[in-house]
N, C-alpha and C positions, 0 to 999 in steps of 0.2 A: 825396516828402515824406510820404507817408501811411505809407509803409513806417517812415518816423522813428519818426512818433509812436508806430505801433506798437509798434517796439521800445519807444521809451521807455516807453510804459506798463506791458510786460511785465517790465520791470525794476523799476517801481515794484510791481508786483503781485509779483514776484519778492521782491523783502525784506520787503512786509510778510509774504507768505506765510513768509519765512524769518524772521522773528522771531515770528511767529504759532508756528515751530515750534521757536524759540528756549526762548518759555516753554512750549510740550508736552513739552520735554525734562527741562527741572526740574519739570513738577509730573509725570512719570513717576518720579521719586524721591520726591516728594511722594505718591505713590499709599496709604502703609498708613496716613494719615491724612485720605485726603481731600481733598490738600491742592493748592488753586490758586494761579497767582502773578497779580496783578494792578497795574499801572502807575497814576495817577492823575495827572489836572491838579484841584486843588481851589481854590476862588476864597471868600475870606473877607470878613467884615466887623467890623473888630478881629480877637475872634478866634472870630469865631461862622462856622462852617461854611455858605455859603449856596448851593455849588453843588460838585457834583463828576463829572466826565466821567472812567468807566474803562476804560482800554485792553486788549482783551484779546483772543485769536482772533477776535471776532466785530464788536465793535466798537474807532473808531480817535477818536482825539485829537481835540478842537474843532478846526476849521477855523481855520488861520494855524502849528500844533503839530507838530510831527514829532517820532518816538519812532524812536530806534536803540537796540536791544538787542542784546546780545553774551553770550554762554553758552561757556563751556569747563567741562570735565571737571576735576576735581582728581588729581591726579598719586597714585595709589596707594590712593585713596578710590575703590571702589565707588559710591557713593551722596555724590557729593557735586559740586558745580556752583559754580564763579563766574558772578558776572551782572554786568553792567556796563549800566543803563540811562540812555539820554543824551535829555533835554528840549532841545527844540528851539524856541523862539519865532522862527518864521520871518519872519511880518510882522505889523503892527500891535501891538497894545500888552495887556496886563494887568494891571491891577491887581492888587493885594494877593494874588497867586496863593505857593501853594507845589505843590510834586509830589511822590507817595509810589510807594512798593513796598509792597505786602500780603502777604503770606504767610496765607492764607484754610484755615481748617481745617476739612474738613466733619463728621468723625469724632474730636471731641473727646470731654475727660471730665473734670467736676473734679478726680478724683483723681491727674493729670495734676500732676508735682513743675515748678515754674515759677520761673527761675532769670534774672535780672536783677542781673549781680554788683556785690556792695556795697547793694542798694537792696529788690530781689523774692528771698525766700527760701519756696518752697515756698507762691510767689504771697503771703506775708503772710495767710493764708487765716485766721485767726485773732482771736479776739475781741480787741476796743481798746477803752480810755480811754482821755479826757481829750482836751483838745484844744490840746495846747502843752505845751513842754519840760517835762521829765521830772513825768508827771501822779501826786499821790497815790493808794493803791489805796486801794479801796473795802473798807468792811469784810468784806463777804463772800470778799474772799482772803486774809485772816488765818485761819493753825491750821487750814487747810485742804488737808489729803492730796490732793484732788483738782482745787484749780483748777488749772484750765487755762490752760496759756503763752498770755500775755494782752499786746499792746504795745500801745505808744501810736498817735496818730492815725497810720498811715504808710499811703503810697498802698496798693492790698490789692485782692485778688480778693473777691467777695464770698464769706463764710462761710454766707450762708445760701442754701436752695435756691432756683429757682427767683427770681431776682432775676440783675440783669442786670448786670455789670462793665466798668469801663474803668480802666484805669491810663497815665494820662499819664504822660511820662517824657522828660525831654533826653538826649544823649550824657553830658552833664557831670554827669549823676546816677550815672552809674555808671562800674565799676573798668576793663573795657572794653566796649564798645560794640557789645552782645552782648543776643541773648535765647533760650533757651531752656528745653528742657521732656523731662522724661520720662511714657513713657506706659504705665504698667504691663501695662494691658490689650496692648498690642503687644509691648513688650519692647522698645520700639524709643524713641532719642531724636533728639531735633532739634536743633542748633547753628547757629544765623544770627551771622554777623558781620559787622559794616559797622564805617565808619572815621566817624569823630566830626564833621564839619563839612563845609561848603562855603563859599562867597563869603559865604553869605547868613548863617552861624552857624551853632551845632550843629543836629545833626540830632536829630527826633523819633522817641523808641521809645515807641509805643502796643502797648496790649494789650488787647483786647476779648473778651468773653465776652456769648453770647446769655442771656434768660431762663430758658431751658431747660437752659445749662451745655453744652449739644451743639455747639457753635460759636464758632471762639475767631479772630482775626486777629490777624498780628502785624506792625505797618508802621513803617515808617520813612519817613520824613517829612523833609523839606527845602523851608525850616528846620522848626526845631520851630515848631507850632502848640497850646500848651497852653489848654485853659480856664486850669486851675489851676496852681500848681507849690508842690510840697511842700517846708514848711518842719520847724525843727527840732519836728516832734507836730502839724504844725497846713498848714494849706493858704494859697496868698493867690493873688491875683488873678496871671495869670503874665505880661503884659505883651508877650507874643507879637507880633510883627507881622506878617505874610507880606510879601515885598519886592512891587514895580510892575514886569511884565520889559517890555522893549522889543524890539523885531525884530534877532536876532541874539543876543539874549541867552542860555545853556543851562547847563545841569545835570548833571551826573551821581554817582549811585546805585551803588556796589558793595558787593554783597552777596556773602558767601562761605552757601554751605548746605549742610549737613553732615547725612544721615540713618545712624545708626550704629546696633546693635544695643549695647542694654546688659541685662543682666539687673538694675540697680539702679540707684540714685543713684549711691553710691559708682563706675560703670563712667562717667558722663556728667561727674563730677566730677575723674575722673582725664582722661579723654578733653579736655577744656574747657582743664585745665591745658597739654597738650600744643599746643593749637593758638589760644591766645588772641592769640599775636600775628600769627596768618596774613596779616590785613588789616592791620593799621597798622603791620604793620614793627619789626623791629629796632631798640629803641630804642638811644640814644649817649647812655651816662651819663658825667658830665664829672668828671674829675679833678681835681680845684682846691683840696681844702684835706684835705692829710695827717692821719691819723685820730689820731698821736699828739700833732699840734699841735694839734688838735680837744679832746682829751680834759685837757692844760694849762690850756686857756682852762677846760674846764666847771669843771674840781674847782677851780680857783681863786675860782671863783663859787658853789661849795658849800663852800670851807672858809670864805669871809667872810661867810658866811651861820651857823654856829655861834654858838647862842645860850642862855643860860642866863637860865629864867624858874621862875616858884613851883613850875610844874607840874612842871621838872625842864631837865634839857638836850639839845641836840638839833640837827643841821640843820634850818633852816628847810624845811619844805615848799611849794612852790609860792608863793605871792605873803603868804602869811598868818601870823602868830606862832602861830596853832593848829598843833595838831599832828595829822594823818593819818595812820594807818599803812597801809602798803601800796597796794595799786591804782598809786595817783601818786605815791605819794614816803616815807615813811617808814619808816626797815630796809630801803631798798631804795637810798637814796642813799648810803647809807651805805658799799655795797661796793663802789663804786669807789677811797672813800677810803682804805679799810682796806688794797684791793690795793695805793694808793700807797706799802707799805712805811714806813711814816712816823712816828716819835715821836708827834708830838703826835697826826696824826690816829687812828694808833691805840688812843691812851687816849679820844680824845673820840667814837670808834664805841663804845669800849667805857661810857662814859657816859650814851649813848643807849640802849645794850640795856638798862643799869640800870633806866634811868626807862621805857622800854617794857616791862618785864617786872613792875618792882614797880609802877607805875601802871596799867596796862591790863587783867595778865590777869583775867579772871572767875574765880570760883567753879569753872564747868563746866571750866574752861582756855581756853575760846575766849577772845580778846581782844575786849572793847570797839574801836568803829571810832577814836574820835579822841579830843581833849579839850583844853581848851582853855588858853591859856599860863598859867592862872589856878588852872587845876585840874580844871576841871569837865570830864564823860565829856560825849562830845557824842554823842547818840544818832543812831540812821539809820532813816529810813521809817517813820516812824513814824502811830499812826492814833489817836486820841483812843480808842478805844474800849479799846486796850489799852496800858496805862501799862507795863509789862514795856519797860526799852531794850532796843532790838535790833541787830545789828553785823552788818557784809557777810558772807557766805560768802566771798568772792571776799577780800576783806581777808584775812581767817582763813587762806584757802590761802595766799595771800602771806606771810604771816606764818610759816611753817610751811616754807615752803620756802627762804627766803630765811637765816632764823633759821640752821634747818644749813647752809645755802651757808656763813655767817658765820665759823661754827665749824671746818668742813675748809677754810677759808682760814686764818683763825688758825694750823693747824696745819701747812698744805703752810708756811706762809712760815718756823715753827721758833717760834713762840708759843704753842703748846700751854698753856703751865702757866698763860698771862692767864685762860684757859675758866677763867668760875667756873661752880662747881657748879648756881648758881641759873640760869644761863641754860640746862647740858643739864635742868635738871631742868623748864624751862616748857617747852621745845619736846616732850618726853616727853606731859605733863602734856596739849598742847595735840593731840598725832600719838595719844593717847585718847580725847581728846574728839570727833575725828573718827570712828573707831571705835567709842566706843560709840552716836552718834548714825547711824552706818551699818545698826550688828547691830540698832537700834531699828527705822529708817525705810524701810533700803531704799534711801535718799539722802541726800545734804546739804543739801538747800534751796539758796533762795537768802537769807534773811536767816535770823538764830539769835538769842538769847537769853542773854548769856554769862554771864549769872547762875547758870541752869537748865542752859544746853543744849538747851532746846525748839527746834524748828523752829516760825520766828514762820511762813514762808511759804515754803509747798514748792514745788517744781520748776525750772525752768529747767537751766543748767546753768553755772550762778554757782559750782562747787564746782571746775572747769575742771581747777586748778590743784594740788588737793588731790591727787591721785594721785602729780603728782610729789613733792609735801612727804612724803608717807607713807612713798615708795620710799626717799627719801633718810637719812626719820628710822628705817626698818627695817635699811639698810647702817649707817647712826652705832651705831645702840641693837643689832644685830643683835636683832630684834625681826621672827619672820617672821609676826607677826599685823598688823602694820604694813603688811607686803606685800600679804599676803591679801588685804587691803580697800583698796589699792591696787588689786591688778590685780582684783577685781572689780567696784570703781566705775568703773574706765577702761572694762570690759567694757559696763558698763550705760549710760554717756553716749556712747560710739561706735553703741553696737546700738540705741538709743533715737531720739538726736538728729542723729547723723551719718546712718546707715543707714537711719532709715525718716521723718524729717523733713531731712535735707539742710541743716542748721543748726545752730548753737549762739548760746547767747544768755543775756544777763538776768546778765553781771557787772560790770555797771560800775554805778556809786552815781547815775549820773544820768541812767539809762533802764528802761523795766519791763522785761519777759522778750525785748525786741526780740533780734533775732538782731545780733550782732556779730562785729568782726574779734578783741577780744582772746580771746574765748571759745573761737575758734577755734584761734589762736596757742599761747592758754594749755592745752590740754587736746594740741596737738603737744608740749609742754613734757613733758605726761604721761607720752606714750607711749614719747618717747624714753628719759623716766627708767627706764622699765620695761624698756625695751630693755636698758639699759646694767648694770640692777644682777639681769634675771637671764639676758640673752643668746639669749633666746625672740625669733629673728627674724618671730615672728606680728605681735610690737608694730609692728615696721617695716613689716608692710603695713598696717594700719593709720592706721600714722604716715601712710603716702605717700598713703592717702586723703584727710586728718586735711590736708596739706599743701595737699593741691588745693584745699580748702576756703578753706583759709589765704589763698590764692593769687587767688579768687573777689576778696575783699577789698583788692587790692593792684593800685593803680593800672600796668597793662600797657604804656602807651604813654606816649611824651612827648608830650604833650594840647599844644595851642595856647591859649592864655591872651590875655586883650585887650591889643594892643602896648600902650598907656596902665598899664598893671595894675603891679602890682611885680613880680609874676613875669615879666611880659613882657617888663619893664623888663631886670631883668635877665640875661633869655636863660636862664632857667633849667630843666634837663631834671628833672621830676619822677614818668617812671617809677619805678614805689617806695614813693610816698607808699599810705599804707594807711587806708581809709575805717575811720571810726569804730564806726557801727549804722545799722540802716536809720530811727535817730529822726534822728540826730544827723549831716546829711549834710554830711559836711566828710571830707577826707582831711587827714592830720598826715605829719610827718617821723619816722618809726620804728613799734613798735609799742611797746605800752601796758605792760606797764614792762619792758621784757627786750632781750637784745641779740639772739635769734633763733637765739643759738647753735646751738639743736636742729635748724635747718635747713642749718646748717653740718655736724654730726653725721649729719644724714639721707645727704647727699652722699657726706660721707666714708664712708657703710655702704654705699650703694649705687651711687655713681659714675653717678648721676645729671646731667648735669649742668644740670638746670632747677633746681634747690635751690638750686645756686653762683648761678644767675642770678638767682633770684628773691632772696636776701641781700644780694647785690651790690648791686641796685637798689634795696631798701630803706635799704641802708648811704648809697648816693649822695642816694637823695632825702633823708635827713637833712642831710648836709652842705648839702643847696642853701639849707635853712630859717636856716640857721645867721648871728647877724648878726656878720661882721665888719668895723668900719667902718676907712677911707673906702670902701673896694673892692665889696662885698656887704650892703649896708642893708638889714636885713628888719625886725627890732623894733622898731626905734629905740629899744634898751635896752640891757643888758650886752654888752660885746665877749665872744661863745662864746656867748651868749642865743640861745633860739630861743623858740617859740610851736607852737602844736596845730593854726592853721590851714594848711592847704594847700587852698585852695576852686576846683574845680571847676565846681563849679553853682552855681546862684543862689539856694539855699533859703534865705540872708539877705538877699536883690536883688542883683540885677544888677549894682550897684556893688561887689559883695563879690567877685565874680570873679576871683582872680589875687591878691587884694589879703591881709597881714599883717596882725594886731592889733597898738596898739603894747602890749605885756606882753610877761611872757616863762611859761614852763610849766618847772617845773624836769623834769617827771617827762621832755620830750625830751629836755633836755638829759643827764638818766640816763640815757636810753637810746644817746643818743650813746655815752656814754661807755661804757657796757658794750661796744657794740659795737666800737669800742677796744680791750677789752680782752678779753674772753673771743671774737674772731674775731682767724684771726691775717692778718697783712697781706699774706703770700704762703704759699698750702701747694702744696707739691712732692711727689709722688713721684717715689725717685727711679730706679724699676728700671722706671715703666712711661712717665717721660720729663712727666709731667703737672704741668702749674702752673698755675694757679689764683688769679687777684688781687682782693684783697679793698679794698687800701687806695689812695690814690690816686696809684699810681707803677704804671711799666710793667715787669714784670718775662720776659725770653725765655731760653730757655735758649741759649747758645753753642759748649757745651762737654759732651758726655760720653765718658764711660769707665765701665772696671770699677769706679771707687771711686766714683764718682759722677757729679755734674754741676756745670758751673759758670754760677749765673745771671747776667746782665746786670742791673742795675736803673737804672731812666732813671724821675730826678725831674723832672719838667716844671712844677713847681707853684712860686711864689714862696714856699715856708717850708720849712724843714729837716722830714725827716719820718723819724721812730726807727720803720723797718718790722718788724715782728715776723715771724719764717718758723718755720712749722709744716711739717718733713720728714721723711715714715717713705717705708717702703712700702708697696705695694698688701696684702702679708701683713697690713705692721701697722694695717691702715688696716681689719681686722674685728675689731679687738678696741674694744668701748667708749671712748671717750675718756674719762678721769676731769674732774669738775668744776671742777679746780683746774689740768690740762694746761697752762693759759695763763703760770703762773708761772716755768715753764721753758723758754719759747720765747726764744730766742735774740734780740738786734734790732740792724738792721742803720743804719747814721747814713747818709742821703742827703741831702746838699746841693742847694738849690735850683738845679736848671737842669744838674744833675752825673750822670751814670753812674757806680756802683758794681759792682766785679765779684766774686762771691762765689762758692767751694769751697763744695759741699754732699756731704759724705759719705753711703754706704750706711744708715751708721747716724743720721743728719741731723743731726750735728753742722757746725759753721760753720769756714770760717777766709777771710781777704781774699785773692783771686784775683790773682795778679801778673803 
């Protein structure tokens, strides 16, 4: 008998001794920062921290607790460890307990880039106002060269020295469920990834910083335990609870840790991209409503929206008889209309650019942001102290780029001779006003003066989009000063903002300099432009930085929503969805106004294929937003309507979870429909056998030969769906795609619940497979 207990003890001393050497093996990878791994039972009240026991070589769990930890190596990673820690509530009872993972860093540094995606860019390290959605600036950042990128209240490492930091965080604050950091002083960076929930609700991402800035933690928490939780600029009470376990009840903690050598952001940014779905898996995004029955519904919703008022005629934008241009909707809904080939719509785009060109533009050529069905110019950001209106940069680029989109569509479709003079001659007028406010400043700001041309309020990188509008208006105008200041503004917002802040930010009308997804999107827009009009494959790595950035912003996983919720309700996969700014914490169905084309382009230059996946997933979580009733209830407004919300977190409460506005946002439904159209529904090569599906039908190859291939396509979807196929070859698949490529893709008719079989030649011409 004595011999028993023996053994048995020595087996108990045995595992703890082996998970004692469990976490010695990860913080041996942890070693170039100091870094230890530490377990915790913490016991709360509300949600006030009032005791905490931590588990570590030396000591073990309160008495009734048992802790199994599990460590493997990652397959091809050097330096990189799964952990699987498992809470055990053997006997008796706990109240209001939760349990974490630490990641404990002895050898920190502020200067250390701190990456929380969608939510922490570059730790937020940055000065704020105001305290709630989108706050006024203060005079002292007007007409000033020098302020400094400034956001609203968002959670934030501290900016000043010697002060001490925490940033509370749920899974459902961010894109995936992820934190890390680069550390210049090493060269070296950190990637933690965990999976988003347990029994108990999402899990907690804390981040701490000492007084001193020399010590920083990074834990994950089950459940989340917030003091606070951050709203849109503004903080409230977070409502936390920790659960009561009972005997028998456990846990478990996976963490994936990743220590890699980068020489920069841009190397942890591209790295992040590659491996953000390690933990949460392979998402299944669901096939359900064909992009060209998708794109039916929207334009039918934007041509009954066409409306003629004092100020002039126009689609309606978004919910309002004022008129907006650009950002979310104006000159920009318009091109889906235009592509419809259509009589009437074509005269009433062409109506619009009228009254957008003789009402809007300024003096300088910048356009005024909006104005109203009445007449009147509506000014933007404005500050009592200087009566000067002022109009978005971010607008301006839209306007600029969209303007020529207008016009080489006009002319791919055989309309040419509609171009009136006065529309090439504002986008001219307007592709100057940029440049000379460039050869002035140095940059675009982010808001301007369209009287003047002043820069009301410099920096940020609200101009995103300008680069592209420039490239485009340099190939229209052959105008190579156009270019010049193109590729040297793209030069200076990658080398500034990308490269040595890990961010872009400050274009949207209804946050300050905060860092955002469209800024990101929109300045990929840029780079591809450049790629395309002078074939300098430099742009392209950049772009694929510019991507991963992108990518930060774009929800990775299909997240678990409260079964009560509408999402939950119904069953909807929302990898895809793309967070808005670190004010505005909400994720939408697309991005902010574009189809993403560029990262269909990226793909196609690089044969990439995280590009395909990451469009795919954004194409899909659009359709999920989309309401079509009885079947898919999300608005409760227009059949093909959608809305901006897709909520994650709870930064409008906890009842907002999962849950739709009843509205609708025209500028999604824009984006739908571009997507629609400038991505094509299947692209083929066909010499190297690849196919690629974009729309929602499944398409296999069956068949090849010397002439080509012949694919299968299988509609599973209850609507008829007109699939568009884009087929070259791998040769031709490095020359640029032109802007207007989507006019000649061929489309193929799939009946709902029917297999299609289709001949694709060499040269990607079509014919029906017999």
């Amino acid at each position: 008998m004595k011999r028993f207990f023996a053994i048995i003890i020595l087996l108990i001393l045995a595992a703890v001794c082996s998970e004692a050497q469990s976490l010695k093996d990860i913080d041996r990878i942890l070693a170039p920062f100091g870094g230890h791994i530490e377990a915790a039972v913490k016991k709360y009240r509300g949600t006030d921290l009032i005791e905490t026991v931590a588990a570590n070589d030396q000591q073990r769990l309160p008495k009734g607790w048992q802790l199994h930890i599990k460590t493997n190596r990652v397959l091809g990673q050097p330096a990189a460890m799964d952990l699987s820690a498992t809470f055990i509530l053997e006997q008796g009872q706990s109240a209001q307990t939760a349990v974490s993972i630490a990641v404990n860093f002895n050898r920190w540094s502020r200067n250390n880039y701190v990456l929380v995606p969608a939510i922490l860019y570059n730790g937020n390290r940055y000065p704020s106002i105001g305290n709630g959605y989108n706050p006024d600036y203060p005079k002292e950042m007007y007409y000033n060269p020098k302020v400094p990128l400034t956001i609203s209240n968002d959670p934030r490492l501290a900016i000043e020295k010697n002060r001490a930091s925490v940033v509370e965080l749920q899974t459902g604050n961010a894109a995936t469920p992820a934190m890390c950091f680069f550390a210049p002083a090493s060269g070296k960076s950190l990637v933690l990834l965990t999976d988003q929930c347990s029994q108990y609700g999402n899990h907690g991402l804390t981040i701490t910083e000492n007084k001193e800035q020399t010590q920083s933690s990074f834990i994950v928490t089950a459940p989340a335990m917030r003091q606070t939780a951050p709203g849109f600029g503004d903080f409230h009470r977070s409502g936390d609870k920790a659960p009561d376990w009972k005997a028998g009840d456990s846990l478990t903690l996976h963490l994936r840790l990743f220590v890699i050598n980068t020489t920069g952001i841009p190397e942890l940014l591209m790295f992040f991209m590659q491996h953000r779905k390690d933990i949460t898996g392979k998402n299944q995004p669901r096939s359900w409503l064909p992009m060209s029955y998708y794109a039916g519904l929207a334009t039918t919703i934007t041509s009954n929206n066409f409306r003629e008022f004092p100020a002039g005629s126009y689609y309606l934008p978004e919910n309002s008889k004022d008129f907006q241009l650009g950002w979310v909707s104006g000159m920009m809904n318009t091109y889906p209309m235009l592509a419809l080939n259509n009589k009437k719509e074509r005269e009433r785009v062409g109506r619009e650019l009228d009254f957008v060109i003789n009402k809007l533009q300024g003096k300088s050529g910048y356009f005024y942001g909006g104005i109203t069905a009445d007449g009147a110019i509506r000014p933007e950001k404005m500050n009592p102290a200087f009566p000067a209106v002022q109009a978005m940069v971010r607008k301006n680029s839209d306007a600029l780029l969209w303007l020529i989109k207008h016009l080489l569509l006009f002319k791919a479709q055989g309309f040419q001779k509609m171009i009136k003079p006065e529309w090439e001659a504002a986008a001219q007028k307007l592709a100057r006003a940029f440049v000379n406010t460039w050869e002035k400043n140095g940059q675009f700001g982010q808001y301007i003066v369209p009287e003047t041309g002043e820069i009301a309020v410099f920096n940020s990188t609200a101009g995103a989009i300008a680069p592209a509008g420039l490239a485009l208006a340099s190939g229209y105008f052959h105008n190579p000063r156009f270019l010049k200041v193109a590729e040297a503004s793209a030069n200076y917002y990658y080398n500034r903002d990308v490269v040595q802040q890990g961010l872009t930010g400050g274009d949207c009308g209804d946050i300050s300099m905060d860092a955002n997804s469209e800024s990101a999107f929109g300045f990929l827009e840029s780079l591809m432009a450049l790629y395309s009009y002078t074939g300098d494959k430099s742009w392209l790595k950049k772009a694929e930085v510019t991507a991963a950035l992108a990518a930060t912003w774009t929800l990775s996983y299909d997240a678990v929503f409260p079964p009560q919720s509408q999402i939950g309700k119904l069953g909807s996969h929302m990898a895809g969805a793309v967070w808005a700014s670190i004010q505005n914490k909400h994720a939408a169905p697309g991005i902010c106004t574009a189809s993403g084309d560029y990262l269909f382009k990226l793909y196609r230059a690089t044969s990439n294929p995280l590009y395909a996946d990451l469009i795919g997933d954004i194409q899909h979580a659009q359709a999920e937003a989309v309401n079509i009733p009885p079947v898919h209830i999300t608005t409760n407004n227009l059949t093909g309507s959608s809305m901006e919300r897709i909520q994650p977190s709870d930064a409008e409460g906890k009842d907002a979870i999962g849950n739709f506005i009843n509205t609708r946002n025209s500028w999604t439904e824009t984006n739908g429909v571009l997507m629609a159209l400038e991505l094509p529904g299947i692209y083929a090569q066909t010499d190297t056998k690849k196919v690629q599906v974009f729309d929602h039908v499944e398409a296999r190859i069956i068949k090849t030969g010397k002439a080509g291939v012949t694919l299968a396509i299988t509609n599973k979807t209850k609507y008829t769906a007109s699939v568009a196929i884009f087929a070259e070859t791998s040769n031709q698949a490095q020359t640029p795609l032109s802007y207007t490529a989507f006019v000649n893709w061929p489309k193929v008719t799939i009946e709902p619940g029917k297999v299609t079989k289709v001949d694709i030649d060499n040269a990607g011409k079509l014919r029906p497979a017999f």
